[in-house]
C-alpha positions in Angstrom: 127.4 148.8 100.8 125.9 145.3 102.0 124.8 143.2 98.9 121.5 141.6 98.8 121.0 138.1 100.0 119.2 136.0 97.1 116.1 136.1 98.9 116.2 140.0 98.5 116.5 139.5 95.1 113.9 139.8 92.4 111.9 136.7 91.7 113.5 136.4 88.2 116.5 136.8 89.4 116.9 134.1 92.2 118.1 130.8 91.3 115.8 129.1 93.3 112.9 130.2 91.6 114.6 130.1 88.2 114.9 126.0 88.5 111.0 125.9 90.1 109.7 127.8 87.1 112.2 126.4 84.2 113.4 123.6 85.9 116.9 122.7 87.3 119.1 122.4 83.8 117.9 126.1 83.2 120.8 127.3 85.8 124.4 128.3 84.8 127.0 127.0 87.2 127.3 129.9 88.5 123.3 129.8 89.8 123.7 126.3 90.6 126.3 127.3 93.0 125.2 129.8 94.3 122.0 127.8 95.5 124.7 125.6 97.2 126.6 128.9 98.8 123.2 130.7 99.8 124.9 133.8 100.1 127.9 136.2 99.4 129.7 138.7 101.5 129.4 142.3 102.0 131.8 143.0 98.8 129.5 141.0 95.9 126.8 138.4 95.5 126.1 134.9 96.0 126.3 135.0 92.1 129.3 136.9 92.1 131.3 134.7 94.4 130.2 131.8 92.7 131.1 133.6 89.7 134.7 134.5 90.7 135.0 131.0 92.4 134.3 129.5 88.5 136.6 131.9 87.0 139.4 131.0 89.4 139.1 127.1 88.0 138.7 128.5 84.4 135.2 127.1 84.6 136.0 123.7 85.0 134.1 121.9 87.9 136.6 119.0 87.6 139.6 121.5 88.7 136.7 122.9 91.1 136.1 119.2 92.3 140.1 119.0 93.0 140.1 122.2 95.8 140.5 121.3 99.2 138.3 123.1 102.0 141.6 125.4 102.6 142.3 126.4 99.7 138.3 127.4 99.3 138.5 129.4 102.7 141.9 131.0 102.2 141.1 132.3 98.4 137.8 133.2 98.4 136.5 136.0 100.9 132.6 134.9 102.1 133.4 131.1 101.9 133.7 129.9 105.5 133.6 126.0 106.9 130.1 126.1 106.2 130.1 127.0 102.9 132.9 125.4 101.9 131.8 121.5 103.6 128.6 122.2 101.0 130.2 122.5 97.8 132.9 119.3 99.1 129.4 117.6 99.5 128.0 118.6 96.4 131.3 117.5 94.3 131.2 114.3 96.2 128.0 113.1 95.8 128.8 114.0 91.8 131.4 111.4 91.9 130.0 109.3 93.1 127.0 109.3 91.2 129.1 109.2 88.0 130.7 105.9 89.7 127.3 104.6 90.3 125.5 102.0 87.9 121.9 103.1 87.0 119.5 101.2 88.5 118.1 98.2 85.8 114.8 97.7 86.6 113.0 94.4 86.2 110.6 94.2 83.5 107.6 92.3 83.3 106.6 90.5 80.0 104.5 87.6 80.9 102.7 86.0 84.0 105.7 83.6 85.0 107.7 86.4 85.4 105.6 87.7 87.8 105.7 84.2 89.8 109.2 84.2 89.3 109.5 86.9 90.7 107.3 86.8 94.0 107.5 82.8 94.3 110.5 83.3 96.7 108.2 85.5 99.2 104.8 83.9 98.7 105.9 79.7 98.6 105.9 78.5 101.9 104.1 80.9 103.8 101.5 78.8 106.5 99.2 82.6 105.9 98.0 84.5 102.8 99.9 87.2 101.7 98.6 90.0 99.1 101.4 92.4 97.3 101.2 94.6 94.5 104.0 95.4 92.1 103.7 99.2 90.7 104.7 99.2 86.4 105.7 102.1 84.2 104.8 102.3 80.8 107.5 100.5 79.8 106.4 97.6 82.2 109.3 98.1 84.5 108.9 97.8 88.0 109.0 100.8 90.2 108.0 99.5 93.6 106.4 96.2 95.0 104.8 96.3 98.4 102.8 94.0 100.7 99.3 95.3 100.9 97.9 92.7 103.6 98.6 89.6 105.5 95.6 87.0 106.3 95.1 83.7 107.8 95.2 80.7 106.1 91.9 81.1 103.7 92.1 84.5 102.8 93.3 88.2 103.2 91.6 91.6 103.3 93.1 95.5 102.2 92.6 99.0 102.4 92.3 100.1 98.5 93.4 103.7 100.2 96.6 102.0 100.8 97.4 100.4 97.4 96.0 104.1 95.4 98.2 105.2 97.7 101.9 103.5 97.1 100.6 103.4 93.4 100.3 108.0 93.0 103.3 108.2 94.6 105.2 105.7 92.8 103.8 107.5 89.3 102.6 104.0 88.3 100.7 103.2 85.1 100.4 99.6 85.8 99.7 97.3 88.8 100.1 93.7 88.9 98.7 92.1 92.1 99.8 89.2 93.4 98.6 86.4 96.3 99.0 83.0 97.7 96.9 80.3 98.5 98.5 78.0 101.3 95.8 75.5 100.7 97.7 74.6 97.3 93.9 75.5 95.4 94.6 77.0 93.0 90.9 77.8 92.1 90.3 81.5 92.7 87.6 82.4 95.2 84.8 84.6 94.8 86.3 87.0 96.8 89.6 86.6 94.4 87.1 87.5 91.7 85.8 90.5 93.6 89.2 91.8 94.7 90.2 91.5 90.8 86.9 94.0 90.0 87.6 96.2 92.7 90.7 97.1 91.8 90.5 97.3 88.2 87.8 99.8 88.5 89.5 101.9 91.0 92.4 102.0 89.5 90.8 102.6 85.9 89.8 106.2 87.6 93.4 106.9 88.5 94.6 106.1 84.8 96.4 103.3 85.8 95.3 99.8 84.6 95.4 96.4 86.7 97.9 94.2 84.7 97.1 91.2 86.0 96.3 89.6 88.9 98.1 86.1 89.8 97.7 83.1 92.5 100.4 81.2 93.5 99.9 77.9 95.3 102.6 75.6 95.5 104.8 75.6 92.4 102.2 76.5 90.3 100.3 79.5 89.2 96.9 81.3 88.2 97.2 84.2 86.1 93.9 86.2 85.4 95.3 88.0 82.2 96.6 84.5 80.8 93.0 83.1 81.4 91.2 86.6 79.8 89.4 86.9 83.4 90.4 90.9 84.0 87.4 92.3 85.0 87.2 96.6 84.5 
């Protein structure tokens, strides 16, 4: 009798759906590698196999780690080269996230580290340059991104653009950041209007505008230091 294929199965029975609804950690091994396998062989289960695969290693996925791709086709009926290349990948990419340093993230705690930050990109440009950088709650930094590039007096966005970068990076802050070639370090009107603009638009996201800051030679404007965030 041919076993179902884990789409056949019930919805609260495939793995797939299982992680969807209770999210990935909910899965046994056995689910987890099953997912990987996609299907079993005309004898038992994708969850079976997986199952007897487990059981073979005592449960262990280090000793699982340690097969080769012969001994996973030779000693387990319905693991092919297919099959078997996935799980290699899977235990792979586990070690070598386990040998992988998590990624610090810089934090921002004042308006100079904001120009420390950016001065590199910003100093000597002969053009105006606006970039935003994208803060979690923590004041971490996700993501920075250019948003526009000017002439030498001033620079223009699209808003769309910056809401944009700023959902899909799950920000809660945004810090914007320009230079002024000129070596003003005045803002302009439209610096003050930018500044508005963004603050409210971004207030309607849930995010809040940090700060806004000016660099202009080797020195610095920072709205938040000089209480000038406009909402």
């Amino acid at each position: 009798m041919n076993k179902l294929s884990i789409k056949e199965w019930a919805v609260d029975d495939r793995p797939r759906e299982k992680a969807l609804r209770n999210g990935i950690s909910s899965l046994s091994n056995a689910e987890l590698l099953a997912i990987l396998i996609g299907s079993g062989s005309s004898d038992e289960s994708a969850i079976q196999l997986s199952q007897r695969i487990l059981s073979s290693v005592e449960n262990n996925l280090h000793s699982l780690g340690r097969l080769s791709l012969r001994d996973m086709i030779s000693r387990f009926k319905g693991i092919g080269m297919a099959k078997g290349v996935t799980i290699l990948a899977a235990m792979e990419l586990g070690r070598r996230r386990a040998a992988t340093d998590p990624v610090v993230r810089d934090i921002i705690r004042s308006s100079r580290d904001v120009y420390d930050l950016l001065f590199p990109l910003l100093a000597d440009l002969p053009h105006e340059e606006l970039w935003a950088l994208f803060l979690n709650r923590s004041q971490r930094i996700i993501d920075k991104q250019k948003l526009s590039q000017g002439g030498i007096a001033e620079t223009s966005f699209d808003m769309k653009l910056l809401l944009k970068h700023a959902i899909n990076a799950l920000a809660s802050g945004i810090i914007l950041c320009h230079n002024h070639p000129s070596g003003n370090l005045r803002p302009s009107h439209a610096d003050d209007q930018l500044t508005r603009h963004v603050a409210q638009a971004v207030k309607l996201m849930d995010m809040q505008l940090l700060d806004h800051v000016i660099i202009a030679d080797n020195r610095y404007y920072s709205y938040s230091d000089e209480g000038k965030l406009m909402s």
